[in-house]
N, C-alpha and C positions, 0 to 999 in steps of 0.2 A: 679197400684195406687201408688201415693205417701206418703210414709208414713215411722211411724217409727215403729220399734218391739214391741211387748205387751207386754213384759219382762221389770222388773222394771227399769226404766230409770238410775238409779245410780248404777247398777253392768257394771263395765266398763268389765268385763267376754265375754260381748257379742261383744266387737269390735274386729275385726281382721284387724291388722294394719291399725287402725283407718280410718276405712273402712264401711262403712252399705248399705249394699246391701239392695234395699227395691224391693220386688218380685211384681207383679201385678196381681193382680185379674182377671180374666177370667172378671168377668162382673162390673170391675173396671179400666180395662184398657184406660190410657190415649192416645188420636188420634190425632196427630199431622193433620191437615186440611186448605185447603184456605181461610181465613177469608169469603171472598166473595161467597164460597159454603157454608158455615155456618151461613153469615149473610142474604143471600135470603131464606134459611127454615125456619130460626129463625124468619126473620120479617111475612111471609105469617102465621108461626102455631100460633105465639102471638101477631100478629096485629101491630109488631115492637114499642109498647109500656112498655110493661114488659115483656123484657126480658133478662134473668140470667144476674145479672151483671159480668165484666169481669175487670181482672187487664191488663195493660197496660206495653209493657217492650219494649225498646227501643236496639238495638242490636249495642254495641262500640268496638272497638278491645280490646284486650287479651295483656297483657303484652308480652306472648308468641304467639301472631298472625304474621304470615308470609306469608298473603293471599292463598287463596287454591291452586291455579297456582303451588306454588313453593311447595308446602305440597304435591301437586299429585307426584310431578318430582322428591322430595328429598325423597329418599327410608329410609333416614335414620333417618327423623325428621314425626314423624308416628303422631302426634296431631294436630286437629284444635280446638284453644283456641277464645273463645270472651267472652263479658260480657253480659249481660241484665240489663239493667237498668229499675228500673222501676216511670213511671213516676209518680212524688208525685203529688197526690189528683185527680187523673184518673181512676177512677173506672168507665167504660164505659161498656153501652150497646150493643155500637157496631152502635145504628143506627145515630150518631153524628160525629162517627170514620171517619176519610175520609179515605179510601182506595187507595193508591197509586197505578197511572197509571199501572207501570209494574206488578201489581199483587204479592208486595213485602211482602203482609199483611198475618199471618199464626192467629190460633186460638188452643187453646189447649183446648178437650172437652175432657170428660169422657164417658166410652162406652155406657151408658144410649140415650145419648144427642147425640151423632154419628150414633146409630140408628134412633131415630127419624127423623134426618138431611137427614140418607138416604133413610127412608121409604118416606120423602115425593119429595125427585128428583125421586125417583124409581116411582110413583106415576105421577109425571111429565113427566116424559119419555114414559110414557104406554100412557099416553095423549098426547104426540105430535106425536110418533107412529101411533097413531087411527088418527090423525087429518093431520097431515101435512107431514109424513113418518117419519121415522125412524131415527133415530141422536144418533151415539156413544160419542159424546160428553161430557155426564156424564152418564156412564151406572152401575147398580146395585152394581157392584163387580168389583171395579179399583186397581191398585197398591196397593197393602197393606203389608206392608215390617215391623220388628222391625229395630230402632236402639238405641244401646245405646248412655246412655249422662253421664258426669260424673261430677254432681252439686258442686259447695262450696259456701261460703257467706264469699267474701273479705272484707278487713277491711273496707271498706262503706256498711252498714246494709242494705240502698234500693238498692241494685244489687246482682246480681247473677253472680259466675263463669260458665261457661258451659267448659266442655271438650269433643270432639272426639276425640278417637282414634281406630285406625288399630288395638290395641290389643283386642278392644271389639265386633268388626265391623269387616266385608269381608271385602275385598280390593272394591268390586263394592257397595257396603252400603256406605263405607267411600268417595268412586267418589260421589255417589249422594250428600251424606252429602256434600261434599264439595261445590256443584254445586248451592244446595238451602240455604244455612247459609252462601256463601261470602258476603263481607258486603265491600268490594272494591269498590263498584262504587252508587248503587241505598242503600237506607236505608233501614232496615228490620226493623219488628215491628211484637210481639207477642201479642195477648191476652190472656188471659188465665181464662177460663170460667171453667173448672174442681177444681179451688179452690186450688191445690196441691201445689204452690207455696205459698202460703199464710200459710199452714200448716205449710211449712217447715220453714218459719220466724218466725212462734209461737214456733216452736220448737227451733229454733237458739236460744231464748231468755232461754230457759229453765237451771237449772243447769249441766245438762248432758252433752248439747253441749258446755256451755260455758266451762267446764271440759276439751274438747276433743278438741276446737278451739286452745288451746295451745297450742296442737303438730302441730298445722299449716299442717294437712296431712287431718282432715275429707270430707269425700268424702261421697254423696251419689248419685246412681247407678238407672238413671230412664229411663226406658224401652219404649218409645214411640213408639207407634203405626203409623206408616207414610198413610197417606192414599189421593189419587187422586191430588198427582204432578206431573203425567205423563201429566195428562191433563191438568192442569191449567197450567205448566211449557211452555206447547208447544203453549197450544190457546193466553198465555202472550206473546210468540214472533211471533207468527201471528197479536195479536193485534199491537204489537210495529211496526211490518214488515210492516202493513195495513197503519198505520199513518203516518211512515217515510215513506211510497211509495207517499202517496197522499200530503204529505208537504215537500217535499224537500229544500233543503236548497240555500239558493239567491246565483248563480251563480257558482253551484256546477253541475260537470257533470251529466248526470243522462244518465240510461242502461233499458232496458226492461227484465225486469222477469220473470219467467214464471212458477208455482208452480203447479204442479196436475192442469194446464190449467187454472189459475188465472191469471191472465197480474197486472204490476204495474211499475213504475218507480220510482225506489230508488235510491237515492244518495250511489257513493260507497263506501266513507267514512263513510258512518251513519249508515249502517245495518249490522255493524261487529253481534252483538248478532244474527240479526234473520239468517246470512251468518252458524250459527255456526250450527243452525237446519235445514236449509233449502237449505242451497248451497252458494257460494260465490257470493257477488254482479257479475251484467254482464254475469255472464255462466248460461246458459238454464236446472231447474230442469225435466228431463223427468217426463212420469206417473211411478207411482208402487213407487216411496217414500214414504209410506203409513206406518205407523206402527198400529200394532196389540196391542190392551188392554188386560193388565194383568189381567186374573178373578182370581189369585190367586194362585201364584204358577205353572204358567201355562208358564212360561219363556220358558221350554223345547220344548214345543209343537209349541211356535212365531216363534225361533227361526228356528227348520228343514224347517218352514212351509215358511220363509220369502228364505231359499235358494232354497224350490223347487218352488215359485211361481215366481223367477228371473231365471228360466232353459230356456233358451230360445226357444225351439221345444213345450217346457207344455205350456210355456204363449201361443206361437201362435194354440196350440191344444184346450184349454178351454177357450180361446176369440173366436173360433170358433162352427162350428154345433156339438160338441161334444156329444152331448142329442142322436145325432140317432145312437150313439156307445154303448148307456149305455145297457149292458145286464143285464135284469130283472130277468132271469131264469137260472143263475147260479148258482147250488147249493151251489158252494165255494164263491161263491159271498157275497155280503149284499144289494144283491137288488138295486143294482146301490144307494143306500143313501149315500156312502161313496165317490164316483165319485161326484154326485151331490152336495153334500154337497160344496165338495173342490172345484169343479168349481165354484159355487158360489162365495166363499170367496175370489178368484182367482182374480172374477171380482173383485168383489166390493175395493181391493187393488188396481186394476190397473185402476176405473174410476175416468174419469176426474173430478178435485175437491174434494176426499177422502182428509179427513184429521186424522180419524183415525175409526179404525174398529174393531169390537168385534165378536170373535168367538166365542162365547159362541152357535148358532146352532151349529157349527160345530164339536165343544167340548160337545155337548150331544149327537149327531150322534156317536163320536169314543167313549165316555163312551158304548155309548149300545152294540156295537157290541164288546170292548175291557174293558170287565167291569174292569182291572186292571189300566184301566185309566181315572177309575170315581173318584171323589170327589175333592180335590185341595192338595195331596201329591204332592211332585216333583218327577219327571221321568228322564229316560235317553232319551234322544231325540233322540239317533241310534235304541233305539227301538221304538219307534213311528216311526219312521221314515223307520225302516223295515216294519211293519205292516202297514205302510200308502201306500207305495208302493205296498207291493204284493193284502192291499185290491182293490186299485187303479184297480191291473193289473187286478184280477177276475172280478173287476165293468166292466171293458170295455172290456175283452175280446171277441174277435170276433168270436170266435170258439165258435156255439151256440151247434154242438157235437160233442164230441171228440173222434176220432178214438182209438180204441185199435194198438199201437205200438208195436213191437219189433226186435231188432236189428239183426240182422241174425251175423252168426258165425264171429268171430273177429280174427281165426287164421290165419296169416300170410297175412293180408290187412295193405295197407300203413294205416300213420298216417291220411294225408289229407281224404281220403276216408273212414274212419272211421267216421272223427268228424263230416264231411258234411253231415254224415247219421245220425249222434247224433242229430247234430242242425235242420235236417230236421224234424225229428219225434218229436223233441219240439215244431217247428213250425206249425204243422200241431195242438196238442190242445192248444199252445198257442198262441195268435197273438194280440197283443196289443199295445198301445201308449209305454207302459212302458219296451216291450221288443223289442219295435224297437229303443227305448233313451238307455236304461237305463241295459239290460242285455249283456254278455259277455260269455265268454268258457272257463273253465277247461279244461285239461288234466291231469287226475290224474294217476301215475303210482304206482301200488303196487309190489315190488317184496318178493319172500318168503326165509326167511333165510335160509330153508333147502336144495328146490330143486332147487331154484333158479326161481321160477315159473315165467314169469313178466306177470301183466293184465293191461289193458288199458282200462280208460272207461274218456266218455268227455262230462262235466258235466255244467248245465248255472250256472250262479253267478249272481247277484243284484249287489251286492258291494265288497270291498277287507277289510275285517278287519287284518288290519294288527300290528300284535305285536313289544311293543318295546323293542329294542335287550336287554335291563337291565332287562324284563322279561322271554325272554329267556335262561342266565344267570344266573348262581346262586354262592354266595361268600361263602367260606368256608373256617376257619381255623383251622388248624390241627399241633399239639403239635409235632416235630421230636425231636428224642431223640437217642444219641449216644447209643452204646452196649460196648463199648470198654472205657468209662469212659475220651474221650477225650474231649467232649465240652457240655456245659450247655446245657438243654431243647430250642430250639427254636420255637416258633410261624410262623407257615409258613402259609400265605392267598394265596388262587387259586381262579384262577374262572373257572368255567367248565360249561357244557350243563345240566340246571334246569332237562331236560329229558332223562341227561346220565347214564351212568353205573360206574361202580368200578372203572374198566380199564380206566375210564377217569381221575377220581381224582388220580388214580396211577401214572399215566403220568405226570400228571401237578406237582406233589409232588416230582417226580424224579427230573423235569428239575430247579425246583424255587432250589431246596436243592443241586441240583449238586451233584449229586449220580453218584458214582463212575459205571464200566463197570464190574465189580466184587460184588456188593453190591446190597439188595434187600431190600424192605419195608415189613414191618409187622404190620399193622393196624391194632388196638384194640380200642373197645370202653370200656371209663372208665369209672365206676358209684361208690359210696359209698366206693372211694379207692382199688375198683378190677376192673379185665378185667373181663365183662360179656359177650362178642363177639367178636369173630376175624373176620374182613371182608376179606374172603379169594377167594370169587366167583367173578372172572374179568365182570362174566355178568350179577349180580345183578345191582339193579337200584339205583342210588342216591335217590330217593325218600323215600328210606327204612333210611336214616340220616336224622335225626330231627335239625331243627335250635338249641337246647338246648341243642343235645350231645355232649358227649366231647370226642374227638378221639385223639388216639397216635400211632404216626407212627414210628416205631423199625428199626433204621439201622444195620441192620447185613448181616456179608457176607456171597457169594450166597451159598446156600444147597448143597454142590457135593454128600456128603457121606449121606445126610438126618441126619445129627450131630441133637442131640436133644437139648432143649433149657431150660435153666432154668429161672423161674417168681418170683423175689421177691418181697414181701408184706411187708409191715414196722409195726412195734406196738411199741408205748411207754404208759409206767405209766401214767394213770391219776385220780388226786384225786377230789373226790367231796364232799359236803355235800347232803347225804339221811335220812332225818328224824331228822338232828341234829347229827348224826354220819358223821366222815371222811369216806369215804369208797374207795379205788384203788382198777382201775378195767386196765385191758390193751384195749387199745383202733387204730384200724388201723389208720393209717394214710399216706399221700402222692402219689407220683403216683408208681404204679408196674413198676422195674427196669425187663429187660431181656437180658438174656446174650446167647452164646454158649457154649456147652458143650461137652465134649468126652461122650463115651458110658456109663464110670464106674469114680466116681469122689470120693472124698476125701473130708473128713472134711476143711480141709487146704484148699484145694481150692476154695471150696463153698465159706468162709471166705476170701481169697483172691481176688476172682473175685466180692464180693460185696462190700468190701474197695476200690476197682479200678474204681467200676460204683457210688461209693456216690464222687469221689477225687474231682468232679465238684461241689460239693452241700456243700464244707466247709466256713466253716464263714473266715473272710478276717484274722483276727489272724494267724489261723490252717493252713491256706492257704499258708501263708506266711514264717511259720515254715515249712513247707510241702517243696515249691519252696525249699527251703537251703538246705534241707537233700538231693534231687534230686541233686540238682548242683554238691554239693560234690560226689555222688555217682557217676555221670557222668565225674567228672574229674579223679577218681580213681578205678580200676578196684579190687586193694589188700586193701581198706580201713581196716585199725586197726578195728578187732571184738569186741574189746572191748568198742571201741567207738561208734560203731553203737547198741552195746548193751545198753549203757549209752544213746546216742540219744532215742532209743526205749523206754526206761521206761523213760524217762523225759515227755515222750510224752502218758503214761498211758499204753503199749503194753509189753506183755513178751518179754525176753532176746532174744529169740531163733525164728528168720525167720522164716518159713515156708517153702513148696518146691517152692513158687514162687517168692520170695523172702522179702515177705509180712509182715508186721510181724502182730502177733493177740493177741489182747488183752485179758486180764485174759477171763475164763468163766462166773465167775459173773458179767458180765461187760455186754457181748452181747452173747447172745444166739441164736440156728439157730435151728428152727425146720423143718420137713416135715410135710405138709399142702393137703389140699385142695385145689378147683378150688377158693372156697370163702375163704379161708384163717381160717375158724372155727374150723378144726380139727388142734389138736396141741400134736403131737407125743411127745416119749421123747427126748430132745436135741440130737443136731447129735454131735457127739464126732469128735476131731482134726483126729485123725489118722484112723475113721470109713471110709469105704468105702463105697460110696451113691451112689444106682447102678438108673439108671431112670427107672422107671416102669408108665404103660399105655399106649393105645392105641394111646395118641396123639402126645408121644415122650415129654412130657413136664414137668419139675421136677417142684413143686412149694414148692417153701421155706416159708416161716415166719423169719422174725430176729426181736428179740424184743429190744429195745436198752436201753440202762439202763439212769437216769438222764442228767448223763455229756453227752453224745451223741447228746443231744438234746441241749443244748451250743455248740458243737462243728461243725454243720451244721444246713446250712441253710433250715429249715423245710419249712418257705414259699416259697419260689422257689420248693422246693421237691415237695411242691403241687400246686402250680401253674397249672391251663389248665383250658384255654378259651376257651368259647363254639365258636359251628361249625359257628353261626353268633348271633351278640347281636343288637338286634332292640334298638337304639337310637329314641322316640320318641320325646324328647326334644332339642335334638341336630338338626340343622336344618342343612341338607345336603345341599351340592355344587351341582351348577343346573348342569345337565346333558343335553348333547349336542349330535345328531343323524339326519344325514340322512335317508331324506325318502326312497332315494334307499337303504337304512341298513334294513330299516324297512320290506319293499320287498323282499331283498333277506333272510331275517331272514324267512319270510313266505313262500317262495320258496323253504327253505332247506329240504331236505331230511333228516328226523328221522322216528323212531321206533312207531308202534302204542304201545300205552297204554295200558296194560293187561286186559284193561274190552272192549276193541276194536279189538279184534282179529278177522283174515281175515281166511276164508273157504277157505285154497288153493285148486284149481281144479287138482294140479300136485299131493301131499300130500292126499286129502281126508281127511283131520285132521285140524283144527283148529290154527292159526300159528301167530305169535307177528310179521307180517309183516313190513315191509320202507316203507314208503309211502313220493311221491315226488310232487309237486305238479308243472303247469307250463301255464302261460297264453298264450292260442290258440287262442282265438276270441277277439279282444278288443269293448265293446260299443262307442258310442256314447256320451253319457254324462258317465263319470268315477266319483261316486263316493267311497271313501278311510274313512274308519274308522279306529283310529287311539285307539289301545286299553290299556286306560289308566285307568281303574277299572280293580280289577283284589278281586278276591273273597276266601274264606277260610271260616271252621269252625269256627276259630278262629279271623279272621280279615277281616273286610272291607278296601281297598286301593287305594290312588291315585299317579298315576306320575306324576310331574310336569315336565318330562324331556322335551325340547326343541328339536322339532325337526322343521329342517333348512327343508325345501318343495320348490320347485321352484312355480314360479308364473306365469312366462312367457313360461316357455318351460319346460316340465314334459317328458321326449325324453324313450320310452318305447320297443325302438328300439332292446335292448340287451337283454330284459325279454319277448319278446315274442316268441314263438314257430314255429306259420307260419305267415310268411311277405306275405300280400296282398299286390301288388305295388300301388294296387288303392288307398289305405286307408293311412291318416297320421298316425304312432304311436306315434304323438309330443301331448300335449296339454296343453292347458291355464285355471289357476286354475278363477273359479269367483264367487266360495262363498265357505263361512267358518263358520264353526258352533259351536263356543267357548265355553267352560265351564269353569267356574272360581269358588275357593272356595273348600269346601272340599267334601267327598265323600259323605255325609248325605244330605246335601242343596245345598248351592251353587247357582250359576242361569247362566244362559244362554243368549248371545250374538250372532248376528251373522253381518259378514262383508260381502258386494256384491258388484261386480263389475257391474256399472251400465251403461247406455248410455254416449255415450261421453268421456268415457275414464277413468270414477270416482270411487271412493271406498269411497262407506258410512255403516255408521254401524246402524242395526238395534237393539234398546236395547228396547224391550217393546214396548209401544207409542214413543218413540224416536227416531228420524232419522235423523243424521246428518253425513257431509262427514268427511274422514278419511284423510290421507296421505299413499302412499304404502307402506312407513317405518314403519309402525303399525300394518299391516297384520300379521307379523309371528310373535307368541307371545308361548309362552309354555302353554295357556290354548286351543290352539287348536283342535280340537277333530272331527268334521266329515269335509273334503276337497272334494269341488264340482267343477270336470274338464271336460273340454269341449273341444271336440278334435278340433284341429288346422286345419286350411285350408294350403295346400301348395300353 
């Protein structure tokens, strides 16, 4: 509904940049509708004498209109702007309204009035049903989509701004949008019988809005209900196509046409609109252009259904005696309903003169038997489309009983004679349409890590869900950090195998970082300013790093003698207010530096090896004073002690070097204690000349140094703590489209990895249980190849989509290299000729599909919509199931 807040009109509290979202009522919802649907219920319930009066609004371009053409094409200009005008002193009932030929007239009702409107076509339809047959024409449950609109009142009070755009709307919302509000060529005209524009001018007048008109930004936010322009849209350019076929124009060529077995002659200048749904003037539309009605949500289910009823072995299967296949006594079956049903629907798309078709039997058929695909949620159409297939294949399997199989012994028999024996004992209880089209052969190989065991077992397939390679992947970055005090913390990104191990991310961290033939990493995860784990097992699983940890990787050199290691933890003073009192407490901070050490160490040097690992973390001042004292020291080997004494205390440090030549500030200055793994125990300071022997099992000394004020001026503490997580989800940032071969895609699904610890294999060499390879490798190719392309991908925590692009051949799919055994009989080439698009995000979205049809054509079915395509338009990044058809040689 349109309307404004109940909140008192003068608290401007309630705008958000001058913004007002008005929500809509479940049983207030406004429905966008064809005048002409609206105006035949309205006259037949009130006699077309009283009824609801309506306002009148005339549709003129937008300051900012740049026709929809160029608004689909410009990715960068995402709005379509016009006006409504409304016509003064037009308050129309609608039965005086003339309605325009092309059916350009729309009607805005309220959900009250939209009911009634459809209680009495639905009411119409059960009566031409009973009397004259059946017509999807106007069926109960059409198209019913929201779109936003984004209202203002320009400085002329009788008109309306309207706005679309891309940021409120899907990309196929805002196509449609674009398709039914161009106002390029034919006029548009709104009525508006819901009253809500009327509102909103009483409201315009009020002091609130006039308040808010000022900032020239107000905006309100109305939600319309779209309902049945799939059908008016398409039966308008059938009527247009009907008229211009039977009146062509004086001494214009004219072609014969031919539509689901309609004949006409059109001029082929004049039927550019109805070319657009129907086919270009001149070329011959075969049967099966037929689109299927939305009952709601039901895009998913059009969409698989319009590529498997373009398969060419099914059409010519279920246009024939298909009924004396159906098996009724198959337990896994459903009674041949689910066979029947789809042959059904099969015809009725491909008879002569369909113009569109409602499955709605066929969609209460797959609710009963798959009740996850009752009601009008959205679906993934690879799962219908699995469960549409294997029901298919139970309906008509020919095998009325199935033999008990099995495989006699597998040691040391070829490959070929193996599978032959696999796929025979499939065949013997399977035998179907579906597994003579449509299934295919594994070879799957498991080997055992320990004895090396290998088994071979060769397995059917339906379809190939094939991953893509950015999900097999996974991005990680990782904090490298000198030990010898020579270079800043660096952030190193790898990519490595989603389902690798340690040893993998060891690898890729040596080669980005250029690690020396001497030098080795020491990976620590960091939490709350300590090391909580060392990841020290090359054959733990990446899986065990969380996107959110934060790791650092220790270059130090390689272990000869098992030299033990010292971990320092940093603490500085920090003051706060508790209760109104100051209160210092010490507090950790940054990341744990680590060093090497001898067996038995020295105050001095503890002290000197941590001045050596902060030399990189000083402020640019310290720094700089640092560099000089260096230079001089390196130009002279006998420097005056006096003067490096003077240097030292200019610089805050006692008189007297250390043994490494270091020199160390007073005691009250910086303090070192012996600690804990967590840094909470705090002994008593380690003295200059004490000797600190390493004690514990893990060879690992861990210090504390607490640093006094000035320290904390004197380096750089945010870089000390700096470290980025392992990966950081940018949701706002919109990434760079990703680009993939579908042979990428294959051989990612080919590759040989590790099972998964809750997948472990029974080795028969072992008797024990074992995290087996497993390979996988195509043996048998079908018939019709269908590829799913897997671009949902699931988590506790997240639902996700890829938009990556992958490049798929269309003309030659050459399978020559991935196959295992070459039959010379058989092509391994094939020709892609349907495509089952998803567009939109993981939650909603909808579903398209493109088919290669008779004669050489590519059209695309969208709902009730069928119109042809160009080849250049095929491969699109919302591609998602690919329907291939092997090639003849």
């Amino acid at each position: 509904m349109l309307g404004l807040p109940s909140e008192d009109l003068s608290d401007s509290t309630h705008l958000l940049d001058s913004d007002i979202n008005i929500r809509n009522n479940n049983d207030l919802r406004v429905y966008f509708v064809p005048f002409r649907w609206w105006k035949d219920a309205q006259d037949s319930t009130s006699g077309g004498s009283d009824g609801k009066k309506g306002v009148l609004y005339t549709a003129t371009p937008g300051t900012s209109y740049a026709g929809p053409m160029k608004l689909i094409n410009n990715i960068f200009n995402s709005d379509l702007a016009f006006n409504l005008r409304k016509e003064e002193d037009s308050l129309h009932s609608g039965e005086n309204g003339e309605v325009s030929v092309s059916g350009r007239d729309y009607a805005l009702v309220h959900g009250e009035m939209w009911l009634q409107a459809l209680k009495w076509h639905s009411d119409v339809k059960v009566a031409a049903k009973c009397g004259k047959g059946f017509s999807a024409a106007e069926d109960d449950m059409a198209d019913v989509y929201p779109l936003q609109l984004r209202l203002t009142i320009p400085r002329e009070t009788n008109s309306l701004g309207v706005k679309i755009s891309k940021k409120d709307n899907t990309a196929e919302l805002f196509r449609r949008a674009c398709k039914i509000f161009s106002i390029d060529s034919e006029q548009l005209r709104i009525w508006d019988f819901s009253g809500q524009t009327t509102l909103y001018f009483l409201c315009e007048r009020s002091r609130f809005l006039k308040d808010c008109q000022r900032q020239l930004d107000l905006e309100i936010v109305l939600e319309l209900q779209v309902y049945g322009l799939s059908d008016s849209m398409k039966c308008r350019e059938l009527k247009k196509y009907e008229m211009l076929a039977q009146h062509p124009a004086n001494g214009s060529s004219g072609a014969s046409v031919l539509i689901n077995g309609c004949n006409g002659t059109a001029n082929s200048n004049s039927i550019w609109a109805a070319a657009s749904t129907f086919g270009r003037s001149g070329e011959p539309c075969s049967l099966g252009l037929t689109g299927l009605q939305n009952l709601g949500n039901t895009c998913f289910m059009n969409s698989a259904i319009q590529c498997l009823v373009h398969t060419p072995m099914m059409v010519d299967y279920f246009l024939g005696d298909f009924g004396s296949e159906v098996n009724h006594d198959n337990p896994l079956g459903m009674n041949g309903e689910i066979a029947s049903a789809f042959g059904d629907l099969l015809r009725r798309l491909w008879a002569p003169g369909a113009t569109l078709v409602s499955p709605r039997t066929f969609k209460s058929k797959l609710a009963r038997f798959a009740p996850q695909f009752n009601g009008f949620n959205q679906h993934d159409s690879q799962e219908l489309l699995a469960f549409l297939l294997d029901g298919l294949h139970e309906d008509l399997n020919r095998v009325k009983n199935k033999p008990y199989v099995e495989v006699k012994d597998v040691e040391g028999r070829k490959d070929k004679e193996l599978a032959d024996e696999y796929w025979q004992n499939h065949l013997a209880r399977n035998d179907s349409i579906i597994v003579d089209v449509c299934q295919g052969q594994f070879k799957s190989t498991l080997v055992c890590p320990e004895c090396k065991k290998v088994s071979a077992t060769f397995d059917p397939f339906m379809y190939l869900s094939l991953p893509l390679p950015s999900t097999t992947l996974r991005t990680m970055t990782v904090t490298v950090i000198s030990t010898d005090g020579t270079s800043q913390p660096s952030p190193i990104t790898v990519t490595v195998p989603k389902c690798g191990k340690f040893e993998d991310l060891i690898q890729a961290l040596s080669a980005a970082s250029s690690l020396g033939a001497d030098e080795t990493l020491l990976v620590a995860e960091i939490y709350n300013n300590r090391i909580i784990r060392y990841l020290e097992e090359p054959s733990d699983s990446l899986s065990l790093i969380r996107d959110d940890d934060r790791l650092v990787a220790y270059r130090l050199i390689k272990d000869i003698d098992k030299a033990p290691t010292v971990v320092f933890m940093h603490q500085q003073m920090e003051e706060r207010y508790i209760h109104g009192k100051l209160v210092s407490s010490w507090k950790t901070v940054g990341i744990p530096l680590v060093a090497r050490l001898s067996n038995v160490v020295t105050g001095s040097e503890i002290r000197g090896i941590y001045l050596k690992l902060l030399n990189h973390f000083q402020t640019l001042a310290e720094k700089v004073l640092d560099d000089h004292d260096t230079s001089v020291t390196a130009a002279t080997e006998d420097i005056d002690q006096k003067e490096l004494e003077l240097s030292l205390v200019s610089n805050g440090f006692e008189k007297s070097p250390d043994a490494n030549g270091v020199a160390s500030p007073p005691e009250a200055e910086l303090q070192f204690y012996v600690t804990d793994e967590k840094g909470i125990v705090k002994e008593s300071p380690i003295a200059i000349g004490e000797a600190v022997p390493v004690v514990g099992v893990s060879g690992r000394l861990h210090v504390l140094a607490s640093w006094p004020k000035n320290y904390v001026k004197k380096y750089d503490t945010q870089l000390l703590s700096s470290l980025p997580q392992i990966f950081k989800s940018c949701f706002l940032a919109k990434r760079p489209q990703e680009s993939v071969s579908l042979y990428k895609c294959l051989e990612a699904f080919l590759m040989e990895e590790p099972l998964g610890p809750e997948d472990m294999w029974y080795c028969p060499g072992c008797k024990e249980q074992r995290q087996a390879s497993k390979k996988l490798d195509l043996w048998r190719l079908p018939e019709i190849l269908v590829i799913h392309l897997k671009r949902f991908s699931y988590n506790r925590f997240l639902k996700n989509k890829l938009e990556t692009y992958v490049d798929f051949p269309i003309d030659n799919l050459d399978l020559s290299n991935y196959i295992g055994f070459k039959n010379g009989d058989l092509s391994n080439r094939y020709m892609l000729y349907a495509v089952s698009n998803h567009y939109g995000s993981m939650g909603g979205g909808h579903y398209t599909a493109f088919v290669h049809h008779g004669g050489g054509r590519w059209y695309e079915f969208d709902d009730s919509h069928v119109y042809p395509i160009g080849p250049e338009k095929i491969k699109t990044s919302a591609a998602y199931l690919l329907f291939y058809r092997r090639a003849v040689e």
